[in-house]
N, CA and C of each residue as an Amber inpcrd file, in Angstrom:
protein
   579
 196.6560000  59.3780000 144.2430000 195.3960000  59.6550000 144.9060000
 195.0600000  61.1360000 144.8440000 195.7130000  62.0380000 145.4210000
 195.8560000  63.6470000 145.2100000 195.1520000  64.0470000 143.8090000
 196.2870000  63.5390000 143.0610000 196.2590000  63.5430000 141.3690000
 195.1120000  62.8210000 141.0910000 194.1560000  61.8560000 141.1440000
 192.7010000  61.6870000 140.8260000 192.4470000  62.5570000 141.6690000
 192.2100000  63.3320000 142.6580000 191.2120000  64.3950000 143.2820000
 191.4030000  65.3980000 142.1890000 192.3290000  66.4420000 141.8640000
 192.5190000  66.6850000 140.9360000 191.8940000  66.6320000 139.3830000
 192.1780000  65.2850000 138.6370000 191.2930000  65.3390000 137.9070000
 190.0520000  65.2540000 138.2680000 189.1280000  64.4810000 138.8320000
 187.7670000  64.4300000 139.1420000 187.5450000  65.7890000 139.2850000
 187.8650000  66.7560000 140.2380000 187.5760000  67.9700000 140.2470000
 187.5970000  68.4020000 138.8350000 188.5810000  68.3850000 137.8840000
 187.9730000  68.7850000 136.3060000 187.1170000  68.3090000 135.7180000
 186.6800000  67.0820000 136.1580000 185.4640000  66.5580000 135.2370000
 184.1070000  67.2770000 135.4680000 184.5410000  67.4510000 137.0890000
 183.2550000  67.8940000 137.7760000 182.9790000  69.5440000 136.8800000
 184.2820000  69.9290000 136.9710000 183.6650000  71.3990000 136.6070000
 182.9650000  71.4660000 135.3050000 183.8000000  70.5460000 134.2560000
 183.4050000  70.7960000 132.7170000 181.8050000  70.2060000 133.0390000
 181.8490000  69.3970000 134.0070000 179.7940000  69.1900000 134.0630000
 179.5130000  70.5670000 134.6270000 179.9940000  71.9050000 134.7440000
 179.4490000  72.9680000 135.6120000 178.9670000  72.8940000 137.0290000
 179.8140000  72.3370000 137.8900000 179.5520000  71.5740000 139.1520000
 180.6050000  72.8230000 139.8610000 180.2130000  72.9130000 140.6010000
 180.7860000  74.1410000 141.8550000 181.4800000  73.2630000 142.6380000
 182.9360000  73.2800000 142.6310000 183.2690000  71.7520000 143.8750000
 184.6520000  72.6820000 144.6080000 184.3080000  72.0760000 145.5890000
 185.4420000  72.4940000 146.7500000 186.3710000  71.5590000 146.9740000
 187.5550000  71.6610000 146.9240000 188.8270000  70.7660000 147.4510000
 188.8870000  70.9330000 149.0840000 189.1140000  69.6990000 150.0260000
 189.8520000  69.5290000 150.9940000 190.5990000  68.8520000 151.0390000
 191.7290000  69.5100000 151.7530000 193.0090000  68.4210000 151.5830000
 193.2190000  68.1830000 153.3490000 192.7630000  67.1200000 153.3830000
 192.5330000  66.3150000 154.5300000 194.3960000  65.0900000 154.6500000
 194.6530000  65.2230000 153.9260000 195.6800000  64.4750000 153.8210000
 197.0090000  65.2900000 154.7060000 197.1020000  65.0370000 155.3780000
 197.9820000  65.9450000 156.3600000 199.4120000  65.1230000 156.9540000
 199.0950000  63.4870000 156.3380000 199.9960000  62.7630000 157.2070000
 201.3430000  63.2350000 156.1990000 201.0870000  63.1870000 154.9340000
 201.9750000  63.5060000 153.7200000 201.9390000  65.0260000 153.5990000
 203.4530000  65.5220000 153.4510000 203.6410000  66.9260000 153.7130000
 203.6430000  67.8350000 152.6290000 203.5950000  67.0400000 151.5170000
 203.4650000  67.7780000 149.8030000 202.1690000  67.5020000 149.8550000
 200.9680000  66.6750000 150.5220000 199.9470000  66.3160000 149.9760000
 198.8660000  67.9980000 150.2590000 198.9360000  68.8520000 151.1020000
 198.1560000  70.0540000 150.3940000 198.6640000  71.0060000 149.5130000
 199.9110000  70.8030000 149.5590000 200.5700000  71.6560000 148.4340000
 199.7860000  71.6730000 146.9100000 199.9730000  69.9950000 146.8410000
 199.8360000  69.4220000 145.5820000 198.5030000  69.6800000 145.1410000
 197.1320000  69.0700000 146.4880000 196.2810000  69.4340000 145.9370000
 195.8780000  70.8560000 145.3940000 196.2870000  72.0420000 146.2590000
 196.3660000  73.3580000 146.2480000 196.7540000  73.6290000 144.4980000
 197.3710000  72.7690000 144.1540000 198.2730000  73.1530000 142.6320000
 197.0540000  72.7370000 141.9370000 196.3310000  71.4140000 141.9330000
 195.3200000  70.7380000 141.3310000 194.4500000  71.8040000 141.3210000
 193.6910000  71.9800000 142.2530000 192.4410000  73.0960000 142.5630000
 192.7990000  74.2870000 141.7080000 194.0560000  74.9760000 141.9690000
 194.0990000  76.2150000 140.9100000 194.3710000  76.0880000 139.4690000
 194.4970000  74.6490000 139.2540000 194.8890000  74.3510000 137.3550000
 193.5030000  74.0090000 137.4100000 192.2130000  73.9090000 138.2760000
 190.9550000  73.1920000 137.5790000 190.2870000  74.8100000 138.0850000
 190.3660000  75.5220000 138.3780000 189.2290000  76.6780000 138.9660000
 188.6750000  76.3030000 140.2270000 189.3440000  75.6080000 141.1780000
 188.2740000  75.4010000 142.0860000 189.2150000  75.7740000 143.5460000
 188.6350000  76.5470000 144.8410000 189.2360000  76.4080000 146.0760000
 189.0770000  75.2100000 146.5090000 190.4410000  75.1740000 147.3260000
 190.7060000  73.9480000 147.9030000 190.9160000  75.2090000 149.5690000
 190.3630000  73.9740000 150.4200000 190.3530000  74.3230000 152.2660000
 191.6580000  73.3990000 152.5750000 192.8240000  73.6980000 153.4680000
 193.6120000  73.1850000 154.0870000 194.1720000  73.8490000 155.4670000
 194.4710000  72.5740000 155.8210000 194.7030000  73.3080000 157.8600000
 196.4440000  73.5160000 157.4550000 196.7000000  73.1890000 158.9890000
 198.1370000  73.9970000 158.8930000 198.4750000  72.4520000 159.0680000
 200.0100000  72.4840000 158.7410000 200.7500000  71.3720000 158.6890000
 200.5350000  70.2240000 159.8090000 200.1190000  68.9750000 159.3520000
 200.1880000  68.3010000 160.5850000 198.5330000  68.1790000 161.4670000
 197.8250000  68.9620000 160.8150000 196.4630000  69.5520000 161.6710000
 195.9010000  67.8370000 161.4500000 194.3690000  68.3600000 162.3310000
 193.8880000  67.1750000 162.7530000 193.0150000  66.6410000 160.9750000
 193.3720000  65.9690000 160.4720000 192.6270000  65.8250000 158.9460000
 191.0780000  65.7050000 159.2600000 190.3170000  65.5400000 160.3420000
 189.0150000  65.3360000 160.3880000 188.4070000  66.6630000 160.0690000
 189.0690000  67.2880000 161.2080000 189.1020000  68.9200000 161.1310000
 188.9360000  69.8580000 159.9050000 190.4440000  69.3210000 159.3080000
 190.4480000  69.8760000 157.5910000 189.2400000  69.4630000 156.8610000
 188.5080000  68.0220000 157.0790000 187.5380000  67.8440000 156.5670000
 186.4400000  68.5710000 156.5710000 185.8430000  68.4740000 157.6620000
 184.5840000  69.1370000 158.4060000 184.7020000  70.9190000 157.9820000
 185.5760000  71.5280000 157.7240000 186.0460000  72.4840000 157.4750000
 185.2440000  72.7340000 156.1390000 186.2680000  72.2430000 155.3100000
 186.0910000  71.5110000 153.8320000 184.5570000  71.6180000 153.6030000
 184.1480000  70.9450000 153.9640000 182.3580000  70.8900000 153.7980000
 181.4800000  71.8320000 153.9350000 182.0680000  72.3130000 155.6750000
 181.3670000  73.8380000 155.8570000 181.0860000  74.9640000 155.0930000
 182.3390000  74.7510000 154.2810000 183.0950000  76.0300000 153.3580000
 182.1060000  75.7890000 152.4700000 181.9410000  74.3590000 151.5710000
 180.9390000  74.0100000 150.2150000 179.2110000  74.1680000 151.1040000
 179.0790000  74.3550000 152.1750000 177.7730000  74.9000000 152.5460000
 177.7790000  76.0240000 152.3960000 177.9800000  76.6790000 153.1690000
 178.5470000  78.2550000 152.7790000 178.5830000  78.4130000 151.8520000
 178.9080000  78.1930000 150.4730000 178.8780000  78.6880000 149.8970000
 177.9260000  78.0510000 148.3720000 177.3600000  77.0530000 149.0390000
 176.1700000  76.5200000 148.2800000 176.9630000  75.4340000 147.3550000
 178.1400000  75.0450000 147.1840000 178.5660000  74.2430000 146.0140000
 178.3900000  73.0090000 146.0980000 178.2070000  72.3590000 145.1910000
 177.7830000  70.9620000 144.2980000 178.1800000  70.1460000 145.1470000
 179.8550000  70.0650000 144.9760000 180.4330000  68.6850000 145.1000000
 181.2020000  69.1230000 146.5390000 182.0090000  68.7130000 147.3770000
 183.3090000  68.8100000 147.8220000 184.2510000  67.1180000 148.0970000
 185.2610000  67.4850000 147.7380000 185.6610000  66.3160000 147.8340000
 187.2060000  66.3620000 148.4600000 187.1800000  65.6020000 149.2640000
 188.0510000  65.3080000 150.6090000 189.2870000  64.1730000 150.2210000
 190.2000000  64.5580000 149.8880000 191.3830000  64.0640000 149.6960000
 192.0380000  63.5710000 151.2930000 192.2040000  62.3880000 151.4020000
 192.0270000  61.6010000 152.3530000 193.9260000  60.7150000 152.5700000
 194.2930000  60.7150000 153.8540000 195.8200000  59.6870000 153.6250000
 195.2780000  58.6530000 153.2650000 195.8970000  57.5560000 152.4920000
 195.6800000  56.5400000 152.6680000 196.4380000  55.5980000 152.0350000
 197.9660000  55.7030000 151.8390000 199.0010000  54.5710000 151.4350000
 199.2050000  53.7710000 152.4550000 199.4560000  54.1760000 153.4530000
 199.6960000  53.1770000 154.8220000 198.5290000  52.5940000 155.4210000
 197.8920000  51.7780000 154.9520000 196.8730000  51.1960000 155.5180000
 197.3460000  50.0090000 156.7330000 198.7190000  49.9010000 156.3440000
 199.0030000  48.7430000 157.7140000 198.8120000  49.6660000 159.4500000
 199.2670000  51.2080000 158.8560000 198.8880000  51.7070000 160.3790000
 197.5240000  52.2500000 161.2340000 197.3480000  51.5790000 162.3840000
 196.1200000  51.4010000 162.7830000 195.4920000  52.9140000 162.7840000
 196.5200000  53.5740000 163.3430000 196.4670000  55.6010000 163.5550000
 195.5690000  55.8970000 162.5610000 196.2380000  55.5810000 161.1630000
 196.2130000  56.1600000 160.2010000 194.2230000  55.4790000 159.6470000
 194.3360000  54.3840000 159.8730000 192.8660000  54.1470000 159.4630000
 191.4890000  54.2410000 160.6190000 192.3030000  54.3290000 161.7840000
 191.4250000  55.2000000 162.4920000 190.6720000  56.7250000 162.0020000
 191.9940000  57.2970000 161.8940000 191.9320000  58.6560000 161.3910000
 190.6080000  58.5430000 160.3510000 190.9910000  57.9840000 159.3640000
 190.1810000  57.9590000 158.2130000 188.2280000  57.3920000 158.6150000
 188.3000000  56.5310000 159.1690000 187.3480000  56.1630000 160.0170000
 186.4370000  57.6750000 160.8430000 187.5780000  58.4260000 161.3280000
 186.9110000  59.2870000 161.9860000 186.6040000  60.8900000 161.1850000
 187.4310000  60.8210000 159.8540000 187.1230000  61.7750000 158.5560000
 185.9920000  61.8610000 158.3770000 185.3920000  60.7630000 158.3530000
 184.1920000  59.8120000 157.5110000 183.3410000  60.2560000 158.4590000
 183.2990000  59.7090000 159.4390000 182.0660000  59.9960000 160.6270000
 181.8200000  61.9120000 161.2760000 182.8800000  62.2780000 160.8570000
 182.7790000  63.7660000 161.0830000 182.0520000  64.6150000 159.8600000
 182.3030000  64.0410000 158.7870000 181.6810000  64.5020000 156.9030000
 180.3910000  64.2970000 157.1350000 180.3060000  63.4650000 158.4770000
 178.7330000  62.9830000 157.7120000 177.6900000  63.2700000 159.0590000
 178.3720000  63.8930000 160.0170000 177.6460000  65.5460000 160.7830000
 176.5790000  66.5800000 159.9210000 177.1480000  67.1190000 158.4990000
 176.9290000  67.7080000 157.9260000 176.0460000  66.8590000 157.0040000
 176.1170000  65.8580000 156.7250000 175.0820000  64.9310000 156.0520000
 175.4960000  63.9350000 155.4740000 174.7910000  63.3350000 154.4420000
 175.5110000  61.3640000 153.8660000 176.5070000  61.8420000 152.9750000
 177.4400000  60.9350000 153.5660000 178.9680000  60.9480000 152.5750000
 178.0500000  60.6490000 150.8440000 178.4110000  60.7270000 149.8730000
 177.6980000  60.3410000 148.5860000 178.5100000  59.0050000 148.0820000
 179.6740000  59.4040000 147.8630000 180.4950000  58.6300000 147.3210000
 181.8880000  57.7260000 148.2920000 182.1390000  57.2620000 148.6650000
 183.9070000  56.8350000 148.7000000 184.5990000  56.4090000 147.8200000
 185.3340000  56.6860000 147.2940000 186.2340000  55.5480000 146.0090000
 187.6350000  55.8160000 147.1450000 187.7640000  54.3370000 146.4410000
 189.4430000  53.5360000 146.9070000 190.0140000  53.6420000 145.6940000
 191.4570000  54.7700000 145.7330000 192.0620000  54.8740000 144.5420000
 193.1540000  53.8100000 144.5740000 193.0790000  53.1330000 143.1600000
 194.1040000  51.9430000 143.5730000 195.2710000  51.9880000 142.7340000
 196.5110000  51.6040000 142.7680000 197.9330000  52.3020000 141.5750000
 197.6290000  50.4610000 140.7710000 197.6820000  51.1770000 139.6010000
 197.6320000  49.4670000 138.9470000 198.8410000  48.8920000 138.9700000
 199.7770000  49.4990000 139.2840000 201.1930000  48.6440000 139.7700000
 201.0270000  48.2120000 140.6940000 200.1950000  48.0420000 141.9930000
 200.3190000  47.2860000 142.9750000 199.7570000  46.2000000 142.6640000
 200.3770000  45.4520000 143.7680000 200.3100000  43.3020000 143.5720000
 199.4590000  42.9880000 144.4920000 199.5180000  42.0100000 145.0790000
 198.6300000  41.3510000 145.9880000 198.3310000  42.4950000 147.0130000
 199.4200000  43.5830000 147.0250000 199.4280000  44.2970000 148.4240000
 198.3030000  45.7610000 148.2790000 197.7430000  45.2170000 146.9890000
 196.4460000  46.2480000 146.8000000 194.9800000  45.7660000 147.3290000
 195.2320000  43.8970000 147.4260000 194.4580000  43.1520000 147.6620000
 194.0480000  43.8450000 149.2880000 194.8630000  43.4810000 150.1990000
 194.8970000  43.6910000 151.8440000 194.4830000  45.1630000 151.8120000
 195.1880000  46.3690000 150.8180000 194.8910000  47.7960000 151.2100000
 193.4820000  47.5100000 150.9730000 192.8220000  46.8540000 150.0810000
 191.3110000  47.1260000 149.8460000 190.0550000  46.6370000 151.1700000
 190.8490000  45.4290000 151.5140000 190.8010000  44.7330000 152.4190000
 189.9970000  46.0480000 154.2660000 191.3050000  46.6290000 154.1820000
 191.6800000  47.2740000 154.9420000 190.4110000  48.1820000 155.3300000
 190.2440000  48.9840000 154.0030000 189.8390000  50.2310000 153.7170000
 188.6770000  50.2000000 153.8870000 187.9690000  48.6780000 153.5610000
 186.4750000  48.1260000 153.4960000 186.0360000  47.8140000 154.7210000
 187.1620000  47.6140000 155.4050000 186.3350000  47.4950000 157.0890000
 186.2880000  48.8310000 158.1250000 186.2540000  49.8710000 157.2130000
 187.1260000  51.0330000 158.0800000 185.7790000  52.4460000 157.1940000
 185.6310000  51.8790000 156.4710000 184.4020000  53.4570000 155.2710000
 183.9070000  51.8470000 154.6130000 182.8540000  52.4910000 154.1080000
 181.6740000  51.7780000 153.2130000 182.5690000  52.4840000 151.9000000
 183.1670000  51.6340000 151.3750000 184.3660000  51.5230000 149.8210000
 182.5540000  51.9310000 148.9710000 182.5160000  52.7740000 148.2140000
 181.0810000  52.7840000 147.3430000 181.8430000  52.3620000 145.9770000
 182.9980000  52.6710000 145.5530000 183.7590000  52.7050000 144.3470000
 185.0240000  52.2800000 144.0270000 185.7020000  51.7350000 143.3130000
 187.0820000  51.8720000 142.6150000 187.6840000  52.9740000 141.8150000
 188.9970000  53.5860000 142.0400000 189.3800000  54.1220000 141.0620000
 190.5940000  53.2490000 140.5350000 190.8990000  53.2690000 139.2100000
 192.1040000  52.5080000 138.8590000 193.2750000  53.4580000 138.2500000
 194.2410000  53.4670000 138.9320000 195.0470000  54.8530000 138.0470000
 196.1850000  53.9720000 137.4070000 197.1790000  54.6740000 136.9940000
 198.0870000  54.5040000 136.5170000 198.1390000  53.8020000 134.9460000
 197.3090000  53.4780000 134.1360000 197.0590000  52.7660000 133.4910000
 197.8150000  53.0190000 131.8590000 198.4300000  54.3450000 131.8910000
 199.4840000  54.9150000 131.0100000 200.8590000  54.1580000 130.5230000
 201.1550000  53.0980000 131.4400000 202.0830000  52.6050000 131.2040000
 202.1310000  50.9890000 131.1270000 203.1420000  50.0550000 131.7600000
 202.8570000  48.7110000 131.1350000 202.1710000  47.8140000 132.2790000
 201.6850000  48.7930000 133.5150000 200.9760000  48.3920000 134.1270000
 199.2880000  47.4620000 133.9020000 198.6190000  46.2730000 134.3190000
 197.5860000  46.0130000 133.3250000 196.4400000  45.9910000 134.6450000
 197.1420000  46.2900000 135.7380000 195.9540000  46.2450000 136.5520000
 194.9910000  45.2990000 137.1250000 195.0110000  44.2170000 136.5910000
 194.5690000  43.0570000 137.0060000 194.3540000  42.6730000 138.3420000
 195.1680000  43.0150000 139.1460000 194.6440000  43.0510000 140.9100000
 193.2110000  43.5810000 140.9990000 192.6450000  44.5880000 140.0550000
 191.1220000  45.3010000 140.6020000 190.3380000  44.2590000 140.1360000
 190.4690000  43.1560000 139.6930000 189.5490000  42.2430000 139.6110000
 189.4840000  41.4340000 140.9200000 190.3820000  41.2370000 141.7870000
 190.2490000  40.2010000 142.8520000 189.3140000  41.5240000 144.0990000
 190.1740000  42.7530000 143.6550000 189.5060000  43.8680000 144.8720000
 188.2620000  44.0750000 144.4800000 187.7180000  44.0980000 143.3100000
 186.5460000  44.1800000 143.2370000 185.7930000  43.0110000 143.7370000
 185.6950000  42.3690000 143.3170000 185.0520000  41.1420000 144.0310000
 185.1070000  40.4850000 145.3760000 186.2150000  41.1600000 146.5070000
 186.8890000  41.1430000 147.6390000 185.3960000  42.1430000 148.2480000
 185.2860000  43.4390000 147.4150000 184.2680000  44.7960000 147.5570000
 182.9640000  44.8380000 147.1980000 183.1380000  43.9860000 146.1890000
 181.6080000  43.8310000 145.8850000 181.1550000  45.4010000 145.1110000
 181.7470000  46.2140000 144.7190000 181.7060000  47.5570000 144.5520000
 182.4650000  47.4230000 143.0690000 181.7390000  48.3980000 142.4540000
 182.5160000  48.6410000 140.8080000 183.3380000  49.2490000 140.7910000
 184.2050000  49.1680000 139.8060000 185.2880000  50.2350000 139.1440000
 185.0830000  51.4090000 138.4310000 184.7970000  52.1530000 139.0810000
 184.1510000  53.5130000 138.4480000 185.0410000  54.3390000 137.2710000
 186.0280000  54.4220000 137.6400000 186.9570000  55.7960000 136.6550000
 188.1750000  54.7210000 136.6730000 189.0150000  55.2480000 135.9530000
 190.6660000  54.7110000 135.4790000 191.6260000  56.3500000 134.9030000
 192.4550000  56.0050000 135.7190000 193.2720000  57.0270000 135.2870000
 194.3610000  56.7970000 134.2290000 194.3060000  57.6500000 133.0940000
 195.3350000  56.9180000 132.0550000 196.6420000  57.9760000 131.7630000
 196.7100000  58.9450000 132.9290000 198.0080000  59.8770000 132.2190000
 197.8910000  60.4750000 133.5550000 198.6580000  61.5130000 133.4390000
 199.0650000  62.5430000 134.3950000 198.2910000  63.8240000 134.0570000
 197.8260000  64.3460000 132.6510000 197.0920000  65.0500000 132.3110000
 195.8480000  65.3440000 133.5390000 195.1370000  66.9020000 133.0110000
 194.1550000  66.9180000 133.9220000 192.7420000  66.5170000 133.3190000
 192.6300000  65.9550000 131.9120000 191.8520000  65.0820000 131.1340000
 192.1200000  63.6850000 131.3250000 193.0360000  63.6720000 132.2110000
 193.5590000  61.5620000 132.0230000 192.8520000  60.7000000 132.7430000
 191.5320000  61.2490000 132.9600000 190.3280000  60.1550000 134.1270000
 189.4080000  60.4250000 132.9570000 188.9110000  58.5840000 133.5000000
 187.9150000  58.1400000 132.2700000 186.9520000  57.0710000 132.8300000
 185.7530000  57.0760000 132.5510000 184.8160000  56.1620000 133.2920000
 185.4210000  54.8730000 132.7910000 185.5280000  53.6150000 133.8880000
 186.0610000  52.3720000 133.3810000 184.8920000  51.7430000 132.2620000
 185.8970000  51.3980000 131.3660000 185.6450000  50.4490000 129.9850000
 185.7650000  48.7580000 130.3380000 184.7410000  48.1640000 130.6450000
 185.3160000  46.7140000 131.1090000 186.2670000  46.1780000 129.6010000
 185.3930000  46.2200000 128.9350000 185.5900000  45.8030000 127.5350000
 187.2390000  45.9590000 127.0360000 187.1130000  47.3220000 127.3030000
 188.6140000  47.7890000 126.9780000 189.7490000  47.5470000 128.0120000
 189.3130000  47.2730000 129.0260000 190.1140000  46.4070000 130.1220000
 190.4770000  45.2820000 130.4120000 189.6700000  44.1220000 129.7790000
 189.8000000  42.6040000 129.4950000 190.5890000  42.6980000 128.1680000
 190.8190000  44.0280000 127.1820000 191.4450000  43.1610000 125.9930000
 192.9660000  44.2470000 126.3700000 192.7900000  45.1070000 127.2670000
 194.4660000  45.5710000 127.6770000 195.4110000  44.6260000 128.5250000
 194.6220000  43.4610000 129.0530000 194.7860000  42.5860000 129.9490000
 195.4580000  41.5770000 129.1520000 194.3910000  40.9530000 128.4160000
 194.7510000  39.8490000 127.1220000 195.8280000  40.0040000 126.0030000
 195.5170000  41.7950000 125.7890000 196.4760000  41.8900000 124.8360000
 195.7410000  41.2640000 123.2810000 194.4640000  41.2040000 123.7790000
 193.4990000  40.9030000 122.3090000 192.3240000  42.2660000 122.2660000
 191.6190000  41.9840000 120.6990000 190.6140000  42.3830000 120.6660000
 189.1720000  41.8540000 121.3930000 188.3270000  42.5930000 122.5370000
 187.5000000  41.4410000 123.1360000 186.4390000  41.3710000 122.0140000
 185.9930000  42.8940000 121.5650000 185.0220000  42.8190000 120.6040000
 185.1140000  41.7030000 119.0020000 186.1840000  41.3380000 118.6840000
 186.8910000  40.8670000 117.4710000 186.8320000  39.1750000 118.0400000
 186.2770000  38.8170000 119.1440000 186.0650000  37.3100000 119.8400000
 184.9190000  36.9990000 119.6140000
């Protein structure tokens, strides 16, 4: 999740987009480090509180900072592996409603690991009753993972699959290819049908 904030922030820039990192993710204790590492391999500041801080806070912060200083995008790196804990999707619930003080959230994407099983099904589940899900991200897709769960979450969401992550690289996000996703699935050519 971090790691798509990360890349997206490079895509954003090579469009010449001014974007601010917040690392709102506070429940995980590498998670501003990491983004902090992301933001300075793409050119961009990232806002983070002190260990443990309130993540709404870090948010609202986050935003202020991209007013201030007039930029494009900001984008709010958010906890969200533990969706079974209520804390934790409260929290996120109240990220959301504090971002949007300052004005309409644009986007949400639910980043999803294409190694997860049914138990990506319920996180999506989760996430959709808690933020208006606008998007999918699909990561992991580098390996023999095929991802196939984002077909039941999508349709669970009603919301598209926007990007797919295919590496660890800070080029490895790519707008989703249905085409090329039904024949990584099949293991055929779809176009060659």
């Amino acid at each position: 999740k971090t790691t798509t904030v990360g890349k997206l922030a490079r895509v954003l820039v090579a469009e010449d987009k001014d974007v601010i990192l917040g690392a709102a993710d506070t429940f995980r204790a590498a998670a501003a480090d990491q983004l902090t590492t992301w933001g300075d391999r793409v050119g961009v500041p990232t806002v983070r509180g002190a260990e443990a801080a309130d993540p709404a806070s870090v948010a609202f912060e986050a935003v202020q900072a991209g007013i201030d200083s007039d930029a494009d995008v900001v984008i709010v790196d958010t906890a969200g592996r533990l969706q079974t804990k209520v804390g934790l999707m409260d929290e996120l619930g109240k990220v959301k409603r504090v971002v949007e003080k300052h004005g309409p959230v644009d986007e949400v994407l639910l980043v999803l690991d294409a190694t997860t099983g049914q138990n990506g099904l319920a996180q999506a589940r989760v996430f959709g009753e808690v933020v208006d899900v606008s998007g999918i991200v699909l990561t992991k897709l580098d390996g023999t993972a095929k991802g196939g769960i984002v077909v039941a979450v999508q349709r669970e969401l009603g919301v598209p699959v926007k990007l797919v992550g295919l590496g660890e690289g800070a080029d490895d996000l790519a707008p989703f290819d249905p085409d090329a996703f039904v024949d990584g699935i099949l293991g055929t050519d779809v176009q060659a049908a």
